[in-house]
C-alpha positions in Angstrom: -29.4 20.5 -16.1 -28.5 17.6 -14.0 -24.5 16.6 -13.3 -25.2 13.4 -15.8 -26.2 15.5 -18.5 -23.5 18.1 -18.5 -20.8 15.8 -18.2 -22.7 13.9 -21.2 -22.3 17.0 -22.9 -18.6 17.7 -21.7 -17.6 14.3 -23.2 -19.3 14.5 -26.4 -16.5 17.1 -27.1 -13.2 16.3 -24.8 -11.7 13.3 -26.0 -8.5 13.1 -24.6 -8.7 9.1 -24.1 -9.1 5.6 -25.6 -11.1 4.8 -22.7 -12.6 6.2 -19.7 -14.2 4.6 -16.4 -15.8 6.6 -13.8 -17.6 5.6 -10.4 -19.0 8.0 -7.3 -20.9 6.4 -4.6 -22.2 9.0 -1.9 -20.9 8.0 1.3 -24.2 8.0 3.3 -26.4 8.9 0.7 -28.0 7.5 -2.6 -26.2 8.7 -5.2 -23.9 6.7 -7.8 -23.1 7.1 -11.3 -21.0 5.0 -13.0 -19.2 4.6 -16.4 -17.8 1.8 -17.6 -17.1 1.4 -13.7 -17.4 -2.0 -13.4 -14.7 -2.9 -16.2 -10.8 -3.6 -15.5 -8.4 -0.5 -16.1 -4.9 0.0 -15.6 -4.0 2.0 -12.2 -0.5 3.3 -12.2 0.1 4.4 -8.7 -3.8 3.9 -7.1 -2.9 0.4 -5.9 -1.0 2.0 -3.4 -3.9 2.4 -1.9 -4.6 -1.4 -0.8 -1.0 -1.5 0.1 -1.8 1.0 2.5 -4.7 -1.0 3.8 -3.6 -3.8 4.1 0.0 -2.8 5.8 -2.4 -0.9 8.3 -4.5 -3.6 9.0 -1.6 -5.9 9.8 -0.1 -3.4 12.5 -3.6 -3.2 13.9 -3.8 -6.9 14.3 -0.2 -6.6 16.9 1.4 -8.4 13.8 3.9 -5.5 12.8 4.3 -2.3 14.6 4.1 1.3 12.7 6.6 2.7 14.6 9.3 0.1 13.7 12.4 1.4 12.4 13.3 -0.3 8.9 17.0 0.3 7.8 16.8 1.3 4.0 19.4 -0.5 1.8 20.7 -0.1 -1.7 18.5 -3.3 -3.0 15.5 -1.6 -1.5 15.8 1.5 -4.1 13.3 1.8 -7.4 13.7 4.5 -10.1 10.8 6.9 -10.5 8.5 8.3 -8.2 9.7 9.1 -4.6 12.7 10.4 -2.5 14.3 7.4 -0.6 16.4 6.8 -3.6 17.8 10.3 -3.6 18.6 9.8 0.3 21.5 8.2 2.4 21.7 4.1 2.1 21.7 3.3 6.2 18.9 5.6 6.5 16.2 4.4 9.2 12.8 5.3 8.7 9.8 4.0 10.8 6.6 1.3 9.0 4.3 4.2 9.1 7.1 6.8 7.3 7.4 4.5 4.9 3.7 4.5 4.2 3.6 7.9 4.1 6.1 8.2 1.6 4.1 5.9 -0.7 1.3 7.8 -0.2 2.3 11.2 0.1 4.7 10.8 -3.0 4.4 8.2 -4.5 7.6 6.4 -3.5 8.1 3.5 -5.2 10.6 2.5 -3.3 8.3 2.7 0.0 5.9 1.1 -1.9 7.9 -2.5 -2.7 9.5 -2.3 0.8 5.6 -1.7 2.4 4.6 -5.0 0.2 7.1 -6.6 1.4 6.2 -6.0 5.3 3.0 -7.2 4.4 4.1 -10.4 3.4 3.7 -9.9 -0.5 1.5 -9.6 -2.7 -1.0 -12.5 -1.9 -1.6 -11.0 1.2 -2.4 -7.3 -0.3 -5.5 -9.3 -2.4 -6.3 -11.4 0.6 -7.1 -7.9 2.1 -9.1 -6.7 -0.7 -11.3 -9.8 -0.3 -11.4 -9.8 3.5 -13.2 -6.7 3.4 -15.6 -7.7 0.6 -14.3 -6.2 -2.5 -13.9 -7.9 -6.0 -12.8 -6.6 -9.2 -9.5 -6.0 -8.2 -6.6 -7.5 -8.2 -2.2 -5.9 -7.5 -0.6 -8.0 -9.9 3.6 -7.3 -9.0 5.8 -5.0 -6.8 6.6 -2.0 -9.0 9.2 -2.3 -11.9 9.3 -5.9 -10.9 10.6 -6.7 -14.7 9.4 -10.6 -14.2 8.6 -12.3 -17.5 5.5 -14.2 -16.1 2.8 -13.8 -18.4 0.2 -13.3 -15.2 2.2 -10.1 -14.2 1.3 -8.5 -16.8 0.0 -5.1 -15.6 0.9 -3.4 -12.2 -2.9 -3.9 -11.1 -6.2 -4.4 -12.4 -8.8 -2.4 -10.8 -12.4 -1.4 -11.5 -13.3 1.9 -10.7 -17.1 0.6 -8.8 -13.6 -1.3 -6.7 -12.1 1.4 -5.5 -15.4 3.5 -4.5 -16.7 0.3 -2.5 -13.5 -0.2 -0.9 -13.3 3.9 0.3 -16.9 3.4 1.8 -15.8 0.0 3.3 -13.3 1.9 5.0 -15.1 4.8 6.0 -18.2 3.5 7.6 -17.5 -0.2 8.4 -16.1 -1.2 11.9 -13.5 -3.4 9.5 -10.4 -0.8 11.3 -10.9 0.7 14.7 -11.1 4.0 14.8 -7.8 4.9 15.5 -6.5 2.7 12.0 -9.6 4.6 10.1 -7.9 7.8 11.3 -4.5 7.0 10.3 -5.7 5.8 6.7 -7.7 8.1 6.0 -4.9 11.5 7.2 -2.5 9.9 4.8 -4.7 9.9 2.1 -5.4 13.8 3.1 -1.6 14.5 3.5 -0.8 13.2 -0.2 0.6 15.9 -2.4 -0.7 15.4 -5.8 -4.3 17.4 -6.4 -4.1 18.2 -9.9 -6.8 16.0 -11.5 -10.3 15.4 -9.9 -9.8 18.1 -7.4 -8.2 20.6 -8.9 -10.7 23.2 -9.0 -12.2 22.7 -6.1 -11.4 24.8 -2.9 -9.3 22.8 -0.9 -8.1 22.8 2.5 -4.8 22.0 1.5 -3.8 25.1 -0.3 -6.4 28.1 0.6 -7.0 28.9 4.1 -10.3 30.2 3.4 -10.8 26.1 1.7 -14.2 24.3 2.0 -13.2 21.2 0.6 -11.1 18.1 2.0 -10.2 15.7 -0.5 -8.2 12.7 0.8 -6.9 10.7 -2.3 -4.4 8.9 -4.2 -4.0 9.7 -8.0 -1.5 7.6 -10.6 0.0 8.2 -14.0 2.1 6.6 -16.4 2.6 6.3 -20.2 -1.2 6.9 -21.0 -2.7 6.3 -18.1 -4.6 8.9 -15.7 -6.0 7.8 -12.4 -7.7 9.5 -9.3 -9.2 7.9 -6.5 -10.5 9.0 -2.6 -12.9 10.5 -0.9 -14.2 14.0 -1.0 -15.8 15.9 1.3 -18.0 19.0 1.5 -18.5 21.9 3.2 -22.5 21.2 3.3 -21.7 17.7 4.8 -22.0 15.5 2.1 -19.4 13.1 1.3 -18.5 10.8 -2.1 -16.4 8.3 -2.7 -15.0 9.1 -6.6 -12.3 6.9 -8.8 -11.7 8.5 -12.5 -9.4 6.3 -14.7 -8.3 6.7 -18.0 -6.3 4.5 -20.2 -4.9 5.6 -23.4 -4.2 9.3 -22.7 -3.7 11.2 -25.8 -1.6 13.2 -23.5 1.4 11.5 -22.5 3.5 14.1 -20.8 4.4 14.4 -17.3 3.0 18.2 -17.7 1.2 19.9 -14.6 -1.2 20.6 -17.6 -1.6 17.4 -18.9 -4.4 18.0 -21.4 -6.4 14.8 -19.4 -5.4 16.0 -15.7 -7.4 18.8 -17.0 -10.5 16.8 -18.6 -10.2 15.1 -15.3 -10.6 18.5 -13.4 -13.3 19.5 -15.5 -15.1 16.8 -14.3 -14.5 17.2 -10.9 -15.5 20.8 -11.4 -18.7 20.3 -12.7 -19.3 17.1 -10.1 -18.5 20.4 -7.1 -20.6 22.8 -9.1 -23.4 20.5 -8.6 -23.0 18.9 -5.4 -20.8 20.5 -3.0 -22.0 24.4 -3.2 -25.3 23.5 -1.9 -26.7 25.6 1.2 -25.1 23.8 4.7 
């Protein structure tokens, strides 16, 4: 039975969701599938990614410098996700340790301060569209509490927007190599692997690990998000965003009953595609 039909199957009796939007793009290779990947969804933390980007891209151009030493202050802290704000006020950290605190987890607080070095937010979507993606757009710096009626989710991402930026990055000459490197080992480094990964064999946790997965993944209130790239042993690589909205499953729980639809799927995407011979 092909990986469309089982997860066909899978759905027809798991739903933990309102709604739920699904791209993979083989990085490579022809294979997509999509699901509702071309509509809008909510992305908690995943916009991190462009910040990421497009903070990268600007030390690459000689216009900020990633070992810069930023002083953090008490207007630069954020509740939730994150350390800085449990951490001394005077505290210098460099541009990239800042990134790879918003990567690695999640720190909101490294998050606003990394928008900011960018130049705000216009500048994060002028990335997205400089290297050819649509469909998304990072609407406000996190908890920004403004009443503007245009800020009225985080971001608004499709899923098809996420996988075509992760090949755009992987196989275009938009970064040099050394920038490609240094996305793409935060994304590896971040911390949270519960949801599209989870079953897999990682590198990360087992030494005897066949997978790498480099990703960023998102939650809040009822929304679920996973986003990277994946890579198999056998030498086949994916680009993958999973989003839901509407989680019947609210709760910050390692076993979220949709972190675990969402690592069903992933198990049964592995099971068909990365335990071929190499």
């Amino acid at each position: 039975m092909s990986f469309e039909s089982e997860l066909d199957n899978y759905l027809d009796t798991h739903r933990e969701y309102e709604k739920l939007a699904i791209s993979i793009a083989e990085i490579g290779g022809d294979y997509r599938y999509g699901l509702n990947e071309n509509d809008w969804m909510p992305t908690a933390s995943t916009m991190k990614l462009f910040v990421l980007g497009a903070l990268l891209k600007k030390c690459e151009r000689g216009e900020e410098k990633l070992d810069r030493f930023v002083t953090i202050e008490k207007e630069h802290l954020y509740p939730g996700s994150g350390i800085l704000r449990y951490l001394s006020v005077g505290i210098q950290l460099t541009v990239r340790d800042l990134l790879v605190l918003m990567v690695i987890l999640s720190d909101n607080s490294a998050t606003n301060l990394c928008i900011d070095i960018v130049g705000g937010l216009p500048e994060v979507n002028r990335h997205i569209r400089e290297i050819g993606v649509e469909n998304a757009s990072v609407n406000r710096k996190v908890y920004d509490s403004s009443p503007n009626p245009e800020k009225k989710r985080l971001a608004d991402v499709s899923p098809r927007a996420y996988t075509d930026y992760l090949v755009k990055v992987r196989t275009s000459d938009f970064f040099s190599p050394e920038y490609r490197e240094q996305f793409f080992s935060i994304l590896e480094d971040q911390k949270y692997k519960d949801m599209f990964p989870r079953y897999m064999p990682l590198e990360d946790y087992d030494d005897d690990g066949t997978v790498r997965v480099m990703n960023k993944t998102g939650f809040s209130g009822g929304v679920r998000a996973d986003t990277g790239i994946v890579a198999f042993a056998n030498k086949r690589e994916f680009a993958y965003a999973v989003m839901v909205s509407g989680s019947r499953d609210e709760s910050y729980s390692y076993d979220n009953r949709t972190h675990l639809m969402m690592a069903d799927i992933g198990k049964l995407f592995y099971d068909h595609f990365g335990k071929q011979d190499v």
